[in-house]
C-alpha positions in Angstrom: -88.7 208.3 108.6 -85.3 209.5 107.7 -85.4 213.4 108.0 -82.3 214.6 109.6 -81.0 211.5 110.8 -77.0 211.6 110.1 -76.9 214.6 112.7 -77.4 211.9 115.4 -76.5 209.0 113.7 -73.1 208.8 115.9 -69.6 210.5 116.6 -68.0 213.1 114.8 -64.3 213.2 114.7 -61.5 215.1 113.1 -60.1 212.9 110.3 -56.6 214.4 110.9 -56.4 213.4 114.5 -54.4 209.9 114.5 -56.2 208.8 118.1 -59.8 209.7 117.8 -59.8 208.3 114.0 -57.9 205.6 114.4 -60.5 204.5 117.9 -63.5 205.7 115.6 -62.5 203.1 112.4 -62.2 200.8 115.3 -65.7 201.1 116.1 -66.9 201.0 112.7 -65.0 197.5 111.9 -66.7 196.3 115.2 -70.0 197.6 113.9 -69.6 196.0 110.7 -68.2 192.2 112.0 -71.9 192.4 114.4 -73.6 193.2 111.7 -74.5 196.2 112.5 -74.8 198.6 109.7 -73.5 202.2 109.0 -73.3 204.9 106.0 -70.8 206.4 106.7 -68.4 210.0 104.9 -65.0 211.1 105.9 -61.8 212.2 103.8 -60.1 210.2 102.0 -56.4 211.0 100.6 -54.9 209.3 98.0 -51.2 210.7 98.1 -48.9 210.4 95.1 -45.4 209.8 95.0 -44.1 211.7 97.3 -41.8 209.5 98.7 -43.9 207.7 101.6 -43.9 203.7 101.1 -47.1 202.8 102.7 -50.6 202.3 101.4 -51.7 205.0 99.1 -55.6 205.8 100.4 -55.7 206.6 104.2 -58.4 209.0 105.8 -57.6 212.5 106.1 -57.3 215.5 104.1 -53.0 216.0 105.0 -50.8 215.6 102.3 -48.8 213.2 103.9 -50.2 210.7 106.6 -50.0 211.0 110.4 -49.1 208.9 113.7 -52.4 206.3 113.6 -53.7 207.4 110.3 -55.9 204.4 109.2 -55.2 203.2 105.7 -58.1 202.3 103.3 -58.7 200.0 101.1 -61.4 201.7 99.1 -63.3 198.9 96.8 -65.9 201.4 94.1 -69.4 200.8 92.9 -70.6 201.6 89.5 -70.5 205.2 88.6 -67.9 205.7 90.9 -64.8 206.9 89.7 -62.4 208.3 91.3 -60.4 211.0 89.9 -57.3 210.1 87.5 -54.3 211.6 89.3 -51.2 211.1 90.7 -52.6 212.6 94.0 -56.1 214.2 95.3 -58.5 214.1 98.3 -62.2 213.4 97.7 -64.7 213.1 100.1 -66.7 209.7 100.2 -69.4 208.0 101.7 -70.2 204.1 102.0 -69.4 201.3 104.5 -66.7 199.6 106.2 -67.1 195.9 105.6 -65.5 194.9 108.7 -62.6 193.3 106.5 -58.9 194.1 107.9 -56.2 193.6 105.5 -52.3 192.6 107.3 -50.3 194.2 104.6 -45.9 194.4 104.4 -44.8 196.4 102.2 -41.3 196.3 101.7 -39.6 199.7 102.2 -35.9 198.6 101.5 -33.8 195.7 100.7 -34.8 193.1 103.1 -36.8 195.6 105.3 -40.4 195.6 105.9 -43.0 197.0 107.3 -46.5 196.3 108.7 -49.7 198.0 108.2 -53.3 197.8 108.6 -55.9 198.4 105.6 -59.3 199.0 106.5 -61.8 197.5 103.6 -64.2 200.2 102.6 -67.2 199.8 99.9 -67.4 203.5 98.7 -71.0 203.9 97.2 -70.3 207.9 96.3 -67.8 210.8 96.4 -67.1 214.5 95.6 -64.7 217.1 95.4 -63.6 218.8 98.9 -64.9 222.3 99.0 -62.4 224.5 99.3 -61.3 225.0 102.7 -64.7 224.0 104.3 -63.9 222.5 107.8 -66.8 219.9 107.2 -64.8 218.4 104.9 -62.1 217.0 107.7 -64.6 215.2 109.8 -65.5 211.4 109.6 -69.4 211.2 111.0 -71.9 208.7 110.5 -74.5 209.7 108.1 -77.6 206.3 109.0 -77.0 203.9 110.9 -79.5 200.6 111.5 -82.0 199.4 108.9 -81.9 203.4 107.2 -78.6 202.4 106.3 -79.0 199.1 104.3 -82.0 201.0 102.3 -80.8 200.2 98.6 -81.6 202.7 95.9 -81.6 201.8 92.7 -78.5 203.9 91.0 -79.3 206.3 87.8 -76.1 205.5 85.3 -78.6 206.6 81.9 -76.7 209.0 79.3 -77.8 212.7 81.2 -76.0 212.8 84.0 -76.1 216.8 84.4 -79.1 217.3 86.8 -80.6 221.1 86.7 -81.7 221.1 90.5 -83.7 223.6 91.6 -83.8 222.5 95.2 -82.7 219.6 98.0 -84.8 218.7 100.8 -83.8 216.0 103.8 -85.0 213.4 103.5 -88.6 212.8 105.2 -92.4 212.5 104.8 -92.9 216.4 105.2 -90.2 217.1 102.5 -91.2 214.3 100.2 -94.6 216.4 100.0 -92.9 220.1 99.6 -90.5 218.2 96.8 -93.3 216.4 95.0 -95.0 219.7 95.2 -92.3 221.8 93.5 -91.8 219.2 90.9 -95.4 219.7 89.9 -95.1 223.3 90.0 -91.9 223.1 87.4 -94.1 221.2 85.2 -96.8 223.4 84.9 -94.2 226.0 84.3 -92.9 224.4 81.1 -90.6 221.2 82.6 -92.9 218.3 81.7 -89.7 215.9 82.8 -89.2 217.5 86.5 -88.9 214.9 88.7 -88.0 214.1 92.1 -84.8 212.1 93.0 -83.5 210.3 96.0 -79.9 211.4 95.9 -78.3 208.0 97.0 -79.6 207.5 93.5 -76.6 209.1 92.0 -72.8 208.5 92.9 -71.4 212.2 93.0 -74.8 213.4 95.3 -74.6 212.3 99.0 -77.8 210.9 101.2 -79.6 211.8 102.5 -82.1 214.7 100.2 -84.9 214.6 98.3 -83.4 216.5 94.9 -86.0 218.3 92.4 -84.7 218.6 89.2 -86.5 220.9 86.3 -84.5 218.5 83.5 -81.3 216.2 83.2 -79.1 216.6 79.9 -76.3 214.8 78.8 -73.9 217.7 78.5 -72.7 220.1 80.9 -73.2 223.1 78.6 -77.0 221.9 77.9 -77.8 222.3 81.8 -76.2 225.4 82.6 -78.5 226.8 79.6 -81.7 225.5 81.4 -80.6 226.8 84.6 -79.9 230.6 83.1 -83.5 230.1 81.7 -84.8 228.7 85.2 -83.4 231.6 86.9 -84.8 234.3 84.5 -88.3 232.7 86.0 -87.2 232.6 89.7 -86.5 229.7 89.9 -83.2 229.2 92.1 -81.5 226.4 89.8 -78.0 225.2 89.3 -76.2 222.5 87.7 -75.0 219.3 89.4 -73.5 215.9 88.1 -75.0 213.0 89.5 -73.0 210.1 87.5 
């Protein structure tokens, strides 16, 4: 069963710290060379020209890298897009492959220098929120046979979802979300359903997400929620693809 796993799946560390991150990656490469494998979600900065010639994506949320930062080399999935801009941080979840990349970049004429890329396959992201201190961790969400659970992705044409709630994952949950699901239908929502959210890119693992309806437009969705609300029902608007 995987309710509320990722809180003791393994460390926590502050993705700004050069030392603890750079021993955690460590870890994780070790982890994934075994065999061993690990969902994991930190920062992940990809800085714009700003002057810095190194590897564009490290961890962290700074807007310049640090003593130790680890560099990434962040391989997507479908559905996965990361934003179009010169320079952002996004929050992303996925595994490192074990793969280490030996990388010189050339800095000036007839000067190099070395770095390390770590290989990441990114499965999902989001936006950071705000200034929530969450969002400057790197954790382990599953680890072990939880993690390798593959969930077939949604990538149809309505990817708003109109959630009305998210459960962790979980036999308990599973039967409190099937239960509201059934609920929104007899209210009027004969296409409620219940989703696993590794299902969609932009949601994270590890919930049980109800939602009344999906639409294709953005608009669409926050209409349905307005109306879900006027009935009690405590909706909002999400984009899972």
């Amino acid at each position: 069963m995987l309710l509320l796993l990722w809180l003791a799946a393994g460390p926590v560390v502050d993705a700004n710290d050069g030392a603890t991150t750079k021993q955690w990656v460590k870890e994780r490469i070790s982890a994934a060379t075994a065999g061993k494998r690990e969902l994991v979600r930190f920062p992940l900065t990809h800085h714009g020209e700003w002057g810095c010639i190194c590897p564009n994506d490290y961890m962290g949320t700074e807007d310049t890298s640090y003593p130790g930062t680890p560099y990434i080399k962040l391989l997507t999935s479908p559905g996965m897009d990361p934003p179009q801009a010169d320079g952002y941080t996004m929050i992303v979840e996925g595994m490192f492959t074990g793969k280490v990349l030996h990388e010189e970049i050339e800095v000036a004429k007839g000067e190099k220098e070395k770095y390390l890329r770590y290989e990441f396959q990114g499965l999902r992201w989001r936006p950071v929120h705000g200034d929530a201190a969450a969002d400057e961790k790197a954790s382990i969400v599953l680890a072990g046979k939880d993690a390798g659970v593959k969930v077939p992705p949604l990538d149809d044409d309505r990817p708003f979802l109109v959630v009305v709630d998210s459960l962790p994952l979980g036999k308990p949950n599973e039967d409190k979300a099937l239960a509201l699901r059934d609920k929104l239908r007899a209210s009027g929502y004969p296409a409620a359903e219940v989703i696993d959210s590794r299902a969609a890119p932009r949601l994270f693992c590890c919930y049980h997400v109800v939602v009344a309806v999906r639409y294709s437009t953005r608009d669409a969705a926050l209409a349905a929620a307005k109306e879900l609300k006027k009935k009690k029902y405590d909706a909002g608007v999400r984009q899972g693809w």
